[in-house]
C-alpha positions in Angstrom: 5.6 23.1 16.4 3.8 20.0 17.8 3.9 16.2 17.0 2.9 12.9 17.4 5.6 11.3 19.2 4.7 7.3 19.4 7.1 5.8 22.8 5.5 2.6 22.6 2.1 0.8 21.3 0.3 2.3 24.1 2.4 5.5 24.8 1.9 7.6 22.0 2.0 11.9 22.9 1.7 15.0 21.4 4.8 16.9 22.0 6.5 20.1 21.1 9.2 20.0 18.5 11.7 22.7 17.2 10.7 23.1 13.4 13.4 21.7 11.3 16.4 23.3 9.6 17.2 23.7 6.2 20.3 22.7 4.0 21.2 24.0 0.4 18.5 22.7 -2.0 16.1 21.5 1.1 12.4 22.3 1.2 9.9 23.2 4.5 6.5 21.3 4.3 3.1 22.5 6.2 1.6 19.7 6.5 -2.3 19.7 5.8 -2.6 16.2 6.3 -0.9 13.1 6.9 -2.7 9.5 7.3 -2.2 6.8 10.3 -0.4 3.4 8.8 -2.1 0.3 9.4 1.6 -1.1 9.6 2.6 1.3 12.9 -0.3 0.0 14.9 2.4 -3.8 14.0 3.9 -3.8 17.9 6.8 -6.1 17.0 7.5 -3.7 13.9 6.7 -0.5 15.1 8.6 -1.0 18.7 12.1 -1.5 16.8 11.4 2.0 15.4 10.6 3.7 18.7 10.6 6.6 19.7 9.4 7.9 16.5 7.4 10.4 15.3 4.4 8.7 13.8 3.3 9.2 10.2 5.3 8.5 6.3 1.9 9.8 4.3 2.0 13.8 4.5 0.2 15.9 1.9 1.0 19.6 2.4 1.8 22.9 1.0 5.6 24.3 0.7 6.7 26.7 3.4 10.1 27.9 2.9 12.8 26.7 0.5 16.9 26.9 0.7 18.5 27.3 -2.4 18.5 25.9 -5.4 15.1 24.1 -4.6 12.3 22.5 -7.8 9.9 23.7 -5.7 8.6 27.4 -4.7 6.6 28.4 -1.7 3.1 28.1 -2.0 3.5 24.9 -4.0 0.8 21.5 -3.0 3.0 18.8 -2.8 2.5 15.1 -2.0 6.2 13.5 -0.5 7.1 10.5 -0.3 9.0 9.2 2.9 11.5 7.5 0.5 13.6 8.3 -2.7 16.0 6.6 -4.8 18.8 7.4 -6.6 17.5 6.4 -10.0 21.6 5.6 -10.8 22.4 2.1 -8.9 21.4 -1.3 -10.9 18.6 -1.7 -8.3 16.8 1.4 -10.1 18.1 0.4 -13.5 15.6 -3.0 -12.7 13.0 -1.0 -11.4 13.3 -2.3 -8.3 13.4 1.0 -6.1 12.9 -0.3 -2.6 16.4 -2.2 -2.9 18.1 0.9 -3.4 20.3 1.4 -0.6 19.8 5.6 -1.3 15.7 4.9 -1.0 15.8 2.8 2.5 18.3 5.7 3.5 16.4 8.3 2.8 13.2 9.8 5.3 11.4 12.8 5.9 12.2 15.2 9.4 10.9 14.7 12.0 7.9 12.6 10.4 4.2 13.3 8.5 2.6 13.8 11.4 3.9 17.2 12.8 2.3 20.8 11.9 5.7 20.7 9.5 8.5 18.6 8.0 11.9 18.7 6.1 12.2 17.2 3.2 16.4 16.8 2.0 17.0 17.2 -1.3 17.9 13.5 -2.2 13.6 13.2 -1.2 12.7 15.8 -3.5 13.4 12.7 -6.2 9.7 11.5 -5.4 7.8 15.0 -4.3 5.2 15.0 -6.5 3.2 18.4 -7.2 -0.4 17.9 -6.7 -3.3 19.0 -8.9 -5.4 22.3 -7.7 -8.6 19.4 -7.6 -7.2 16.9 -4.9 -7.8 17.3 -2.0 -5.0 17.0 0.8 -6.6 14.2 2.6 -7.2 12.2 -0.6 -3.3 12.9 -1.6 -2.5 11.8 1.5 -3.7 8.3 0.4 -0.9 8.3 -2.5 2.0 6.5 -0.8 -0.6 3.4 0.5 -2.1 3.2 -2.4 1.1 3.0 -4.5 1.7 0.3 -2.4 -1.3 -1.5 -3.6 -0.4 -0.9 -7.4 2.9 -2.7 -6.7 1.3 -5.4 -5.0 -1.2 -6.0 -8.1 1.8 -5.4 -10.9 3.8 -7.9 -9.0 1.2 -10.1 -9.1 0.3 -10.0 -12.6 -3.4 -9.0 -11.9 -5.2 -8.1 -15.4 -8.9 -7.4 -16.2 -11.2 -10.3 -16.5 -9.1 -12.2 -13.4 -10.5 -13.8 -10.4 -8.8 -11.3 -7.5 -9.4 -12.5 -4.0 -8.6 -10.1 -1.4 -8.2 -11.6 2.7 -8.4 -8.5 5.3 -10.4 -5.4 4.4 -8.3 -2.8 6.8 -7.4 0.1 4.4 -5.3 -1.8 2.6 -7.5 -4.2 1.5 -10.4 -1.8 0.6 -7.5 0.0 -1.8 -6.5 -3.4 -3.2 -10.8 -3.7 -3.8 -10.6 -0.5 -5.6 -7.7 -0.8 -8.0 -8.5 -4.7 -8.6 -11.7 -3.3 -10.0 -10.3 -0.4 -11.8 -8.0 -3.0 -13.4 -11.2 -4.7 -14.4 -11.0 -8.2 -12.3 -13.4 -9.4 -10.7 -13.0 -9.1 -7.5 -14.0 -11.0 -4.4 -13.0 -9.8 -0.7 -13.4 -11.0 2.6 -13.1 -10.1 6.4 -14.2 -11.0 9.8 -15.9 -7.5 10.5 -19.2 -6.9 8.9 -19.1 -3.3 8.4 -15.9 -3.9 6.6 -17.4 -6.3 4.0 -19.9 -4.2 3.3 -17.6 -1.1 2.5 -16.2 -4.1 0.1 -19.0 -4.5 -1.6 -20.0 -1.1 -2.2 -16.9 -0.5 -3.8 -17.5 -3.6 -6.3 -16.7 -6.3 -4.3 -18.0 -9.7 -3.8 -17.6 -9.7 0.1 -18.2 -12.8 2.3 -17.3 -14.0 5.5 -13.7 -16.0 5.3 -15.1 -19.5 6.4 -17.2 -19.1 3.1 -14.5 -19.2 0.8 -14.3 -22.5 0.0 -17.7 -22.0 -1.2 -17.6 -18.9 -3.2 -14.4 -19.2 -5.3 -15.2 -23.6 -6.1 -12.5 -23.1 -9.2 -10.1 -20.8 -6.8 -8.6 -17.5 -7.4 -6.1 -16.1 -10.1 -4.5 -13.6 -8.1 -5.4 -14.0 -3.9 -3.5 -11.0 -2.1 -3.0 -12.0 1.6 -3.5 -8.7 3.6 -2.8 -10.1 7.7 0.3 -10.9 8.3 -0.4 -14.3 10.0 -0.2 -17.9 8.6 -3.5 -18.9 9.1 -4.4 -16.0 6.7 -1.5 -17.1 4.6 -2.7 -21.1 4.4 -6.4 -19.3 3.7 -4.5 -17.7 0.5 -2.9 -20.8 -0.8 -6.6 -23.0 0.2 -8.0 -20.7 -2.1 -5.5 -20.1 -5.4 -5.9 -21.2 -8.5 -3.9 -23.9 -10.6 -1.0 -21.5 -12.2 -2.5 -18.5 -9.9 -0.7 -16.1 -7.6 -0.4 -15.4 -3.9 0.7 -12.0 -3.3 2.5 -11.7 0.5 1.1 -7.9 1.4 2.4 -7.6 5.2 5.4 -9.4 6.6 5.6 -11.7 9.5 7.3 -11.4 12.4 11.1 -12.0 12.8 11.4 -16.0 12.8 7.6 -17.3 11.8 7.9 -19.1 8.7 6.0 -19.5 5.3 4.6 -23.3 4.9 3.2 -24.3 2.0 1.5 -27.4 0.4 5.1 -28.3 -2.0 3.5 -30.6 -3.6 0.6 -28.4 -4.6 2.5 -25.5 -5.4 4.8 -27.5 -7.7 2.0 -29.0 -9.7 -0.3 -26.4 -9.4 2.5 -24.1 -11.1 1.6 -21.6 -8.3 3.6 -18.2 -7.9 4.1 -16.7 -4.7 5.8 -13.2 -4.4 6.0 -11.1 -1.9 5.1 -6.6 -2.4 7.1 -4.5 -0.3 6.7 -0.7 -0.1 6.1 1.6 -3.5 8.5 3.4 -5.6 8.5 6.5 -8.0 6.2 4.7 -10.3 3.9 3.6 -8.3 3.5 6.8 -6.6 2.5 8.8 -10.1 0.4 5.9 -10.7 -1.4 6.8 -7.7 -2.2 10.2 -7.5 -3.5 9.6 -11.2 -6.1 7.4 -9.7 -6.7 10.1 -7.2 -6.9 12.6 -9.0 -10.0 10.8 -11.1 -11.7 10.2 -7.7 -11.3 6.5 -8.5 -9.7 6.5 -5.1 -10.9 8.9 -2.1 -10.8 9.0 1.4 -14.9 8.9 1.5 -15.1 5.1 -0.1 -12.4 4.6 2.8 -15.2 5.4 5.2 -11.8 7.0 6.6 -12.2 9.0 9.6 -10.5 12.9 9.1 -9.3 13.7 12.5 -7.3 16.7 14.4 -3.8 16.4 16.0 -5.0 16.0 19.5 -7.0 12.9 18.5 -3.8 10.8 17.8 -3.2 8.6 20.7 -6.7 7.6 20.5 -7.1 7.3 17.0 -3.9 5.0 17.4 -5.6 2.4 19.9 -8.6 2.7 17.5 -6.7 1.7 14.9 -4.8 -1.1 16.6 -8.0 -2.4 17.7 -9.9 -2.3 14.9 -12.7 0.0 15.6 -11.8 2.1 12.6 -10.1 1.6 8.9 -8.1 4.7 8.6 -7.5 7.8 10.5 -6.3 10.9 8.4 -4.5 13.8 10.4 -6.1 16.7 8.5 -4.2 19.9 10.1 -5.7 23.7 9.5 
């Protein structure tokens, strides 16, 4: 089989692979398609990682089982990269991405290869996919689960004031289930073409200087989408008294969070940070999904062939495009 194999930020191949073995209870995946994460194209994240082959987002259709398998051959699955154990008091909370079983967990070799293993202990959050969604739309199920934890943390409800900073994929998903939620939702974004994907998905889009401006009284919720602390001092400029900043992307090893103290304290702000998804999240995705309340198309997501990888990737990184999706025949 073949695979994208990322060596570095600017060294990424497509190589052959042997197609992975099975253990008791272990299922083969074809994958049909797999997306691009905005996080890889993160040098100082991705590099730690490396060599690596790219892709945690596969959609595909069940090969070949071994044993005593919940799945049968034939079957359209969505997988999630992670799975916890559903036992330890992490799980008991909720709280799946502290499970030490769910950050051990992966898929083999990765989502984007022509196929994948996924071990039994990952079959825990395999979700079976409905004959109507189509694999590059499932393939969207494990970022946008990301985004539903990111707006429960935050406490987001309909009628709120949710800003969004940074319209990369993530973003535009946050735009979509913000809405879906019922807030109103305001967005902005440096690149125009970006804003005005915003806005036809329900957004209020602007330019960031104009903030200030548009949200006078502030935001309930503001989800900071660019891991940098100017975007983060943007977020807190722009919360509400007793509102919420949600910390979407991490920074890099050793740059700290500063914050007005003052102004948080006596604004009764909340700041939390959303990492990653869990079972939940993921069901609560592909339900949106499934009603075409999320889709690649609103995306403006570019479907793409294995051989376009390494140049998809610098796309990416560069920001010429919002989201490539490996769509395999």
């Amino acid at each position: 089989m073949r695979a994208a194999v990322l060596y570095d930020v600017d060294d990424v191949r497509i190589e052959p692979r042997a197609v992975p073995a099975l253990d008791d209870g272990d299922v083969l995946v074809r994958t049909m398609a797999s997306g691009i994460c905005s996080g890889d194209v993160m040098a100082w994240y991705i590099r730690r990682k490396a060599p690596l082959v790219l892709g945690h987002e596969p959609a595909g259709i069940v090969e070949q089982t071994r044993g005593d398998a919940p799945f049968a051959v034939g079957d359209r699955v969505f997988v999630h990269h992670h799975a916890p154990c559903f036992d330890c008091r992490a799980c008991a909370r909720g709280e799946y991405v502290q499970c030490k079983t769910w950050r051990a967990t992966s898929i083999e070799p990765g989502g984007i290869a022509e196929y994948f293993r996924v071990a039994r202990a990952n079959l825990r959050d395999t979700l079976p996919l409905p004959e109507n969604v189509d694999f590059a739309d499932a393939s969207l199920v494990e970022p946008l689960a990301c985004v539903l934890k990111s707006l429960r943390r935050s406490g987001a409800a309909a009628g709120d004031r949710v800003y969004v900073i940074g319209l990369g994929v993530m973003g535009l998903l946050h735009v979509l289930a913000a809405r879906n939620l019922g807030a109103q939702v305001f967005a902005s974004d440096f690149i125009g073409a970006r804003r005005s994907l915003a806005q036809r998905n329900g957004a209020q889009a602007f330019f960031p200087d104009d903030a200030r401006s548009v949200l006078a009284e502030g935001a309930d919720v503001v989800i900071c989408g660019p891991g940098t602390p100017a975007a983060m001092q943007a977020a807190f400029e722009s919360v509400a008294p007793a509102g919420t900043v949600v910390m979407f992307t991490p920074f890099p090893p050793g740059v700290p969070v500063t914050i007005d103290a003052e102004r948080a304290y006596f604004g009764d702000l909340r700041f939390v940070a959303s990492y990653s998804c869990g079972p939940d999240d993921t069901r609560a995705a592909l339900d949106l999904i499934e009603r075409r309340i999320v889709t690649a198309e609103k995306l403006g997501a570019d479907l793409i062939s294995l051989d376009e990888v390494p140049g998809a990737y610098r796309a990416l990184a560069e920001a010429r495009i919002i989201k490539p999706i490996v769509v395999f025949t």
